[in-house]
N, C-alpha and C positions, 0 to 999 in steps of 0.2 A: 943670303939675299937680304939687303937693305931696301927699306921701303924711306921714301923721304916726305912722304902725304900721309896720312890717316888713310885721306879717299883714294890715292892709288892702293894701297895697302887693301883696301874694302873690294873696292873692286877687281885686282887681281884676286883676291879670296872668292868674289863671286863667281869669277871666267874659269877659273881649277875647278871649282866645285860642280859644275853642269854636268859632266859626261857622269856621274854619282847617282845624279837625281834623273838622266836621263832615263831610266828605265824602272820600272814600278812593277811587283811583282806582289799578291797580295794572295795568304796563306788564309784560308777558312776552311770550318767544320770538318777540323780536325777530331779524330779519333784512333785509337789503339787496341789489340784485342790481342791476346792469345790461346790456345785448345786449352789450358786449365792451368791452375795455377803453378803446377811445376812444369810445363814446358818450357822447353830448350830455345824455343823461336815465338817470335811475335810478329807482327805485322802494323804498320801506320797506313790509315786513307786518310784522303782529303781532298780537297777542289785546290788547285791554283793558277789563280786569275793573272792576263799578263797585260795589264791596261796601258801600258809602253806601247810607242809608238813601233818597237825594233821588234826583232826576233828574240829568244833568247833560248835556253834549255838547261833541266835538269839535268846534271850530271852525277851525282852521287847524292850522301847523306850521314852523314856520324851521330853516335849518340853514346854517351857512357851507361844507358840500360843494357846494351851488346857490345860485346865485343867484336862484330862484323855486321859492316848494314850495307845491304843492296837495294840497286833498283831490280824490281823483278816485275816479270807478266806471265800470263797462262795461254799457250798455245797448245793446237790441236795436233796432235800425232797418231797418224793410224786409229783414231776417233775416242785417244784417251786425251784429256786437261795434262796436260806437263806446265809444272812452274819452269821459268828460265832468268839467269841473267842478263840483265837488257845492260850491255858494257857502255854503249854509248848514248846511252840517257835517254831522258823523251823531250823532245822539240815542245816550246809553246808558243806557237805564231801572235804575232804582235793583236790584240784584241780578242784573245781565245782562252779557252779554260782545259786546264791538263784536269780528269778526273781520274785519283787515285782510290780504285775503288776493289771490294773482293770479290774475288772472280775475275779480276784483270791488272790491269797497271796496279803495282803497288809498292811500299817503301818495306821490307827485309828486314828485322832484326834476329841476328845470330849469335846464339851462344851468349840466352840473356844474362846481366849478372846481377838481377833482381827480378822476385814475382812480378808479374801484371797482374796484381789485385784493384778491381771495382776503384773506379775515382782517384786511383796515384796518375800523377803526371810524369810525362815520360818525357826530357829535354832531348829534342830533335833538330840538328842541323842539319839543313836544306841546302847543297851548293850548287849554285846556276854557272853558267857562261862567262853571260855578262854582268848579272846582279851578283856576283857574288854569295857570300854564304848569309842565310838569313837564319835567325835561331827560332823554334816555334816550339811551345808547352802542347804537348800532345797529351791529353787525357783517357785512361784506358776505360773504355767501356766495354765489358761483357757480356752487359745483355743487348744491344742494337742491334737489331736486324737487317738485312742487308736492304730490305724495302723502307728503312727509315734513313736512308742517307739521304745528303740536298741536293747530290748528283743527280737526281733527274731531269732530263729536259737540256744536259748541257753537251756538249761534243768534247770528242777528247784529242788531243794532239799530238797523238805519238810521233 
Protein backbone atom coordinates (compact mmCIF):
# COMPACT_ATOMS: atom_id res chain seq x y z
CA UNK A 1 0.00 0.00 0.00
CA UNK A 2 1.25 3.45 -1.06
CA UNK A 3 0.54 6.41 0.96
CA UNK A 4 0.95 9.79 -1.26
CA UNK A 5 0.50 12.36 2.11
CA UNK A 6 2.34 12.23 5.30
CA UNK A 7 -1.31 12.99 6.81
CA UNK A 8 -3.25 10.29 4.87
CA UNK A 9 -0.45 8.05 5.87
CA UNK A 10 -0.98 9.34 9.83
CA UNK A 11 -4.13 9.14 9.73
CA UNK A 12 -4.95 5.79 8.27
CA UNK A 13 -2.32 4.69 11.02
CA UNK A 14 -4.65 6.33 13.50
CA UNK A 15 -8.15 4.61 12.04
CA UNK A 16 -6.12 0.74 12.01
CA UNK A 17 -4.96 1.43 15.21
CA UNK A 18 -8.47 1.97 17.26
CA UNK A 19 -10.15 -1.44 17.57
CA UNK A 20 -6.18 -2.24 19.59
CA UNK A 21 -6.73 0.40 22.06
CA UNK A 22 -10.36 -0.28 22.19
CA UNK A 23 -10.35 -2.42 24.97
CA UNK A 24 -8.16 -1.86 28.28
CA UNK A 25 -7.45 -4.70 30.50
CA UNK A 26 -5.37 -3.89 33.53
CA UNK A 27 -3.34 -6.73 35.69
CA UNK A 28 -2.66 -5.84 39.65
CA UNK A 29 -1.59 -7.26 42.83
CA UNK A 30 -0.16 -9.87 41.39
CA UNK A 31 1.11 -12.82 43.42
CA UNK A 32 2.47 -16.61 43.33
CA UNK A 33 2.92 -19.26 45.75
CA UNK A 34 3.39 -22.79 45.95
CA UNK A 35 3.23 -25.99 49.03
CA UNK A 36 7.18 -25.84 49.36
CA UNK A 37 9.71 -25.39 47.64
CA UNK A 38 9.94 -28.82 45.61
CA UNK A 39 6.55 -28.98 44.59
CA UNK A 40 5.23 -29.94 41.36
CA UNK A 41 2.53 -27.18 41.02
CA UNK A 42 2.11 -23.55 41.90
CA UNK A 43 -0.56 -21.36 41.65
CA UNK A 44 -0.99 -17.27 40.39
CA UNK A 45 -3.84 -14.70 41.91
CA UNK A 46 -4.58 -11.38 41.10
CA UNK A 47 -7.40 -8.80 40.41
CA UNK A 48 -8.07 -8.01 36.70
CA UNK A 49 -9.70 -4.89 35.90
CA UNK A 50 -11.68 -4.57 32.63
CA UNK A 51 -12.04 -0.51 32.30
CA UNK A 52 -13.11 -1.11 28.38
CA UNK A 53 -16.10 -0.17 27.29
CA UNK A 54 -16.86 -4.23 25.66
CA UNK A 55 -16.87 -7.48 27.21
CA UNK A 56 -14.01 -9.54 27.08
CA UNK A 57 -12.57 -12.93 28.89
CA UNK A 58 -9.83 -14.79 30.03
CA UNK A 59 -9.23 -17.65 28.17
CA UNK A 60 -6.00 -19.38 29.13
CA UNK A 61 -2.33 -18.51 30.42
CA UNK A 62 1.45 -19.76 29.57
CA UNK A 63 4.52 -19.43 31.31
CA UNK A 64 7.98 -21.03 30.92
CA UNK A 65 7.94 -21.59 35.04
CA UNK A 66 5.33 -25.00 33.85
CA UNK A 67 5.11 -26.82 31.60
CA UNK A 68 1.04 -26.74 31.70
CA UNK A 69 -0.99 -23.72 32.90
CA UNK A 70 -4.75 -23.67 33.59
CA UNK A 71 -7.40 -21.80 34.35
CA UNK A 72 -8.84 -23.49 37.49
CA UNK A 73 -11.71 -23.03 40.44
CA UNK A 74 -12.83 -24.89 43.42
CA UNK A 75 -16.27 -26.46 43.42
CA UNK A 76 -18.39 -28.13 45.83
CA UNK A 77 -19.04 -31.93 45.40
CA UNK A 78 -20.85 -34.06 47.85
CA UNK A 79 -19.46 -31.25 50.53
CA UNK A 80 -15.74 -31.82 49.61
CA UNK A 81 -13.54 -28.42 47.56
CA UNK A 82 -12.60 -30.17 44.27
CA UNK A 83 -10.18 -27.98 42.12
CA UNK A 84 -11.42 -28.05 38.31
CA UNK A 85 -10.59 -26.97 34.90
CA UNK A 86 -12.52 -24.04 33.97
CA UNK A 87 -11.94 -24.85 29.66
CA UNK A 88 -13.76 -21.93 28.70
CA UNK A 89 -12.36 -19.26 30.69
CA UNK A 90 -13.85 -16.54 32.94
CA UNK A 91 -15.87 -13.66 31.39
CA UNK A 92 -14.97 -9.96 32.70
CA UNK A 93 -17.97 -7.77 31.95
CA UNK A 94 -17.03 -4.41 30.54
CA UNK A 95 -16.29 -2.27 34.02
CA UNK A 96 -15.86 -5.21 36.32
CA UNK A 97 -12.99 -7.01 38.27
CA UNK A 98 -12.18 -10.91 37.67
CA UNK A 99 -10.74 -11.70 41.21
CA UNK A 100 -8.11 -14.60 41.03
CA UNK A 101 -7.94 -15.49 44.25
CA UNK A 102 -7.25 -19.07 46.79
CA UNK A 103 -9.93 -20.81 47.46
CA UNK A 104 -11.55 -19.89 44.06
CA UNK A 105 -10.70 -18.72 40.50
CA UNK A 106 -7.29 -19.17 39.84
CA UNK A 107 -4.31 -19.31 37.17
CA UNK A 108 -2.61 -23.41 37.33
CA UNK A 109 0.97 -23.93 37.15
CA UNK A 110 1.88 -27.49 36.17
CA UNK A 111 4.70 -29.47 36.14
CA UNK A 112 7.07 -26.49 37.43
CA UNK A 113 10.34 -26.30 35.78
CA UNK A 114 11.78 -24.12 38.64
CA UNK A 115 11.48 -23.69 42.54
CA UNK A 116 8.93 -20.85 43.78
CA UNK A 117 11.37 -19.48 46.16
CA UNK A 118 10.44 -16.13 48.31
CA UNK A 119 10.82 -12.90 45.66
CA UNK A 120 11.73 -14.94 42.15
CA UNK A 121 9.50 -13.55 39.47
CA UNK A 122 7.56 -15.76 37.68
CA UNK A 123 6.75 -14.44 33.55
CA UNK A 124 3.01 -15.01 33.25
CA UNK A 125 1.16 -14.68 29.91
CA UNK A 126 -2.50 -13.71 30.19
CA UNK A 127 -4.69 -14.45 26.98
CA UNK A 128 -8.07 -12.63 26.58
CA UNK A 129 -10.62 -12.59 23.73
CA UNK A 130 -10.46 -9.57 22.69
CA UNK A 131 -7.27 -8.03 24.39
CA UNK A 132 -5.17 -10.42 23.50
CA UNK A 133 -2.15 -11.82 25.22
CA UNK A 134 -0.83 -9.43 27.94
CA UNK A 135 2.65 -10.40 29.62
CA UNK A 136 2.74 -9.76 33.67
CA UNK A 137 5.90 -10.33 36.20
CA UNK A 138 4.23 -12.47 38.75
CA UNK A 139 6.22 -12.41 42.00
CA UNK A 140 6.24 -15.55 44.45
CA UNK A 141 5.35 -14.87 47.73
CA UNK A 142 5.20 -17.36 50.50
CA UNK A 143 4.31 -15.96 53.18
CA UNK A 144 0.81 -13.97 52.21
CA UNK A 145 -2.00 -14.87 53.62
CA UNK A 146 -5.10 -15.21 52.06
CA UNK A 147 -6.66 -12.22 54.27
CA UNK A 148 -3.79 -9.97 52.93
CA UNK A 149 -5.00 -9.90 49.33
CA UNK A 150 -6.53 -6.44 47.62
CA UNK A 151 -9.43 -8.54 46.59
CA UNK A 152 -11.60 -7.48 49.13
CA UNK A 153 -14.73 -5.51 48.56
CA UNK A 154 -14.56 -6.52 44.71
CA UNK A 155 -17.02 -8.90 42.73
CA UNK A 156 -15.81 -11.50 40.65
CA UNK A 157 -16.94 -12.26 36.97
CA UNK A 158 -16.98 -15.60 36.09
Amino acid sequence: MSFKSPLLAALAATVLAVPALAQEIHVLDTYARSASPTAKTGAAFMLIENIGDADDRLLGAASPAAQKVELHTHLEEGGVMKMTHVEEGFAIAAGETLVLQRGGAHVMLMGLTESFEQGKIIPLTLVFEKSGEIVVDVPVDLARKPEDAGAKGHGTGN
